[in-house]
N, C-alpha and C positions, 0 to 999 in steps of 0.2 A: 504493500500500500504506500510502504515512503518514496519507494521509487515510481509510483507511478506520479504520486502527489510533484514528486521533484523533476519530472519531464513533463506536467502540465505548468508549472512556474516557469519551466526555461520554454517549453512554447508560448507563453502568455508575455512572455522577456523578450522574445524573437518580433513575435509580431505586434509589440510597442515600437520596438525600435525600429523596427521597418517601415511603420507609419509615419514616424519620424522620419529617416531616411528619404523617403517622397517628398515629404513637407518638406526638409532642407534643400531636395535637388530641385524643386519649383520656387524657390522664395528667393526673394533677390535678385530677378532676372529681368527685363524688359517685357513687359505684356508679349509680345509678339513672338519671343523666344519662348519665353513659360508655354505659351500656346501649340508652339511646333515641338517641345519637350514632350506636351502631355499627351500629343497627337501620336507619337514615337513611343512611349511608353505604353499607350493603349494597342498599341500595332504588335507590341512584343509581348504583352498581358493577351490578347487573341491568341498567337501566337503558343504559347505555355499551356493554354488552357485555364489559365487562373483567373478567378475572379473576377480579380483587384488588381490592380497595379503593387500596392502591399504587398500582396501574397507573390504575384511575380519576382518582386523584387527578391521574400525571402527565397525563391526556387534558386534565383540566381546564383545570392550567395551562402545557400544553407549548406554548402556539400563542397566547400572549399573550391580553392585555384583551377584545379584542372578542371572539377567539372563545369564550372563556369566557364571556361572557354572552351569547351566542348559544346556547351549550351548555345552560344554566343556563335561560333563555327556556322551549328544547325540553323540556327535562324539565318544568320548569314546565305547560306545555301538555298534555303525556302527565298529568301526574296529575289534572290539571281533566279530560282526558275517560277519567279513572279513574272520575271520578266522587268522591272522597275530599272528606273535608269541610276547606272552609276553615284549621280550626285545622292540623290534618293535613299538608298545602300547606306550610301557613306557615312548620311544627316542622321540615319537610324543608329549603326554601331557607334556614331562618336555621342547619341544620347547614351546609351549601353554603358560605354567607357566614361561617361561624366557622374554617371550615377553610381559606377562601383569605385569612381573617383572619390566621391562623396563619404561613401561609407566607410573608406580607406583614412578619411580626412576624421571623420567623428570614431575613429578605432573601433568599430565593427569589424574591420580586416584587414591582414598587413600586406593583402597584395593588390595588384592589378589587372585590368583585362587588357589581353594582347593580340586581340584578333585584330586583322587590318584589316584597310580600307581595298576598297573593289580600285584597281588600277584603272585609270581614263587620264585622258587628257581634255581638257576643256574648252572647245572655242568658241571665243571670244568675240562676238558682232559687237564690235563699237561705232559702226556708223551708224545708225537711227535715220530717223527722215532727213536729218540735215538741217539747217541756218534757215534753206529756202522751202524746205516741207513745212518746219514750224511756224513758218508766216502764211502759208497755204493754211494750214490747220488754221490760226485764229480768222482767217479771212473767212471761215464755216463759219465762225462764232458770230452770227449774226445778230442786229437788235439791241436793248436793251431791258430784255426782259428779265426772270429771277433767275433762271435757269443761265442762262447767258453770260450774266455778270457773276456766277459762278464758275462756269465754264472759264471762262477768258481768266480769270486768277489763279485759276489751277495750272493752265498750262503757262502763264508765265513763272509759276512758281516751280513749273517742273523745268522750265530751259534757263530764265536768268539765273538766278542762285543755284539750278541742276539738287532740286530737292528729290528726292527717292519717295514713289509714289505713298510710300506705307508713313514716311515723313508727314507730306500733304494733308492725307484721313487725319492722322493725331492730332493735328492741330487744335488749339483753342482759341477763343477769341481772346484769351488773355494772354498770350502767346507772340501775338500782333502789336506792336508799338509805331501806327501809324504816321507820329509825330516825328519820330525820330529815324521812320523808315526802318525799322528791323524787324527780325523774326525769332523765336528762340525753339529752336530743335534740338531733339534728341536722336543723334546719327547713329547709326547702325556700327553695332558692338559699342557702343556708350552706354554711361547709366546717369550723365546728369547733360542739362539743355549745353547750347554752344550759342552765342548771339552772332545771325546771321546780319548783314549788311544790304538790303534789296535797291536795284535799283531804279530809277524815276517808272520806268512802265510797267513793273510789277508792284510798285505799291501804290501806283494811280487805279492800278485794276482791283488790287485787293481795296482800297478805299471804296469805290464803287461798287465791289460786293458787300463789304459790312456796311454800308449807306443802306443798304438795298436788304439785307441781312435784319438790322436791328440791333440794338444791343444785348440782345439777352447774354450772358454767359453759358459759355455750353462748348459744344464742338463747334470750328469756324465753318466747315464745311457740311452741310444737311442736304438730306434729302427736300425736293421741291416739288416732287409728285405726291399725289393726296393719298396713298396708302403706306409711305413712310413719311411723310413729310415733317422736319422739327428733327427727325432720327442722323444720328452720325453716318457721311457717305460711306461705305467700304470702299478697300483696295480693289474687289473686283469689279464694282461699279466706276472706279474712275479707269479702270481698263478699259471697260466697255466704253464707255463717254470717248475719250481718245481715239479707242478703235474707231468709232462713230465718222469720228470728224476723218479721219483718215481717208475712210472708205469712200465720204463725200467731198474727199480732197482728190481721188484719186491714187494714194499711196499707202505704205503699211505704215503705221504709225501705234505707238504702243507708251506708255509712261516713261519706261525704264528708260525708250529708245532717244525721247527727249533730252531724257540726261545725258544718253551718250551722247547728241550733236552738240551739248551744251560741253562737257568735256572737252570735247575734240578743238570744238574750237578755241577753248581756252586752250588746251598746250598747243594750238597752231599762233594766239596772238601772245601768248608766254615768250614761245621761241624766235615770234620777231621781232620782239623788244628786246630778246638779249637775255631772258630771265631762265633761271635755271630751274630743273623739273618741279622742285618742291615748291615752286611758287603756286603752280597749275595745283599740285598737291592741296593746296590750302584751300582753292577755293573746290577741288572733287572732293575734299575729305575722305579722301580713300587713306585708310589706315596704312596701309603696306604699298610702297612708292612702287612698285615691282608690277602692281597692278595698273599702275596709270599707263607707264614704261608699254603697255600694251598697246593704249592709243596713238599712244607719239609714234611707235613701231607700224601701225597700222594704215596711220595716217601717212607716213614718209612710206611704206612699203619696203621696207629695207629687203626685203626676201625678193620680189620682185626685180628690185635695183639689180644685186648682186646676181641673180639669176641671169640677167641681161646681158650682165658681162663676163660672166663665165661662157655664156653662149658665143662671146664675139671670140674667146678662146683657139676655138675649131671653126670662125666661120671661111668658107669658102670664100678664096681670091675671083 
């Protein structure tokens, strides 16, 4: 009877701390992050069969190192004949490995998970519509209607300052400092705002949509159709908006692609002023310069270059 007494205390000890474990690996993180964690975490709690996430968790680490990366293997293996893309894979085992990170951090366990990431290489479209698609796009934006002067601040907000669409949705109206012309954002892998600098025709557009807006406090951006209307826009709704104006522009057009014409052409007028990468760095906020290093690469075509002249190599007299 004491041992049975004494393996319900140490399961009742396992799965406290495992509830905890969760709570620790969701708290602290950016809405957006917490949200694609818990989406990962439910994929691998399917996965297991278990309930809970909790219970998952303790599957993972109740049988030590190895079998947790045996476990970690399997799942891995189940999403490759998912068929799921690489990046996809990858966002799932590195939630895997931040959670037994976690538990490794609060001494539940003194090891790690070591399963790797699905091998891919990445490419990279950084050209977007371009300088001349994004004034096609606002020339859609026709009017001055609610809808309109919503629209036309969005997409200045996605090309002059090159805000990332899931930036834009967060926004609040207290957020906006129209007097002073700024914005304050929380950039992607950050956890506190950055004050942005906007310039004359994105904050004459955003004036004219909080004119048109109202004061209320809340999210800057709402819906203006009568069955969400007042409601904060999502990310896939200002997809769709974007795609919209595209379609009626003629061209592909997408959020993200915004920001890359707006990049691009900053490291095009960086480099003819003389300034050096991290200038353009400053205003993409791209964490790792390696990343930018793409566009500038993309836009000069340095692969192309060199290709050309390798060719004249062997060319025929």
């Amino acid at each position: 009877m004491k041992d049975i007494a004494t393996r319900q205390d140490k399961d009742i000890e396992i799965r406290d701390k495992a509830a905890a474990l969760v709570t620790a690996f969701l708290s602290g993180k950016s809405p957006r992050t917490i949200e694609a964690y818990r989406r990962d975490l439910e994929d691998f709690t399917a996965f297991t069969g278990a309930g809970s996430g909790e219970t998952a968790a303790r599957v993972l680490l109740a049988n030590g190192h190895g079998e947790a990366n045996a476990l970690a293997l399997a799942y891995k293996s189940h999403l490759l004949d998912e068929g799921l893309s690489p990046a996809t894979i990858n966002r799932r085992l590195a939630a895997l490995r931040s959670l037994v990170s976690m538990a490794r951090t609060l001494g539940l366990i003194p090891w790690t998970l070591e399963v790797a990431n699905v091998k891919s290489k990445a490419y990279r479209d950084t050209r977007g519509p371009g300088a001349n698609g994004v004034r096609l796009l606002l020339d859609q934006v026709q009017g001055g209607s609610l809808k309109a002067s919503r629209d036309r601040a969005m997409i200045w907000l996605l090309y002059d300052p090159a805000l990332r669409r899931a930036e834009v949705v967060s926004l609040d109206l207290e957020d906006v400092d129209l007097e002073r012309c700024t914005v304050s954002v929380v950039g992607k892998g950050r956890s506190e705002k950055e004050l942005l600098t906007l310039p004359e025709p994105t904050c004459n557009a955003l004036t004219a949509w909080t004119e048109a807006r109202g004061s209320e406090p809340g999210p800057l951006f709402t819906n203006v159709d009568r069955a969400g209307k007042g409601q904060r826009l999502t990310g896939t709704s200002l997809y769709r908006i974007v795609r919209g104006y595209g379609e009626a522009a003629g061209l592909k057009a997408w959020p993200h692609g915004i920001r890359h014409s707006a990049v691009t052409e900053a490291v095009k007028l960086a480099q003819a002023k003389g300034y050096g990468l991290e200038v353009a760095q400053d205003f993409s906020r791209h964490m790792d310069i390696r990343t930018l290093m793409v566009y500038r690469d993309r836009e000069r075509n340095y692969q192309g270059e060199l290709a050309g002249l390798v060719a004249e190599t062997v060319k025929c007299s």
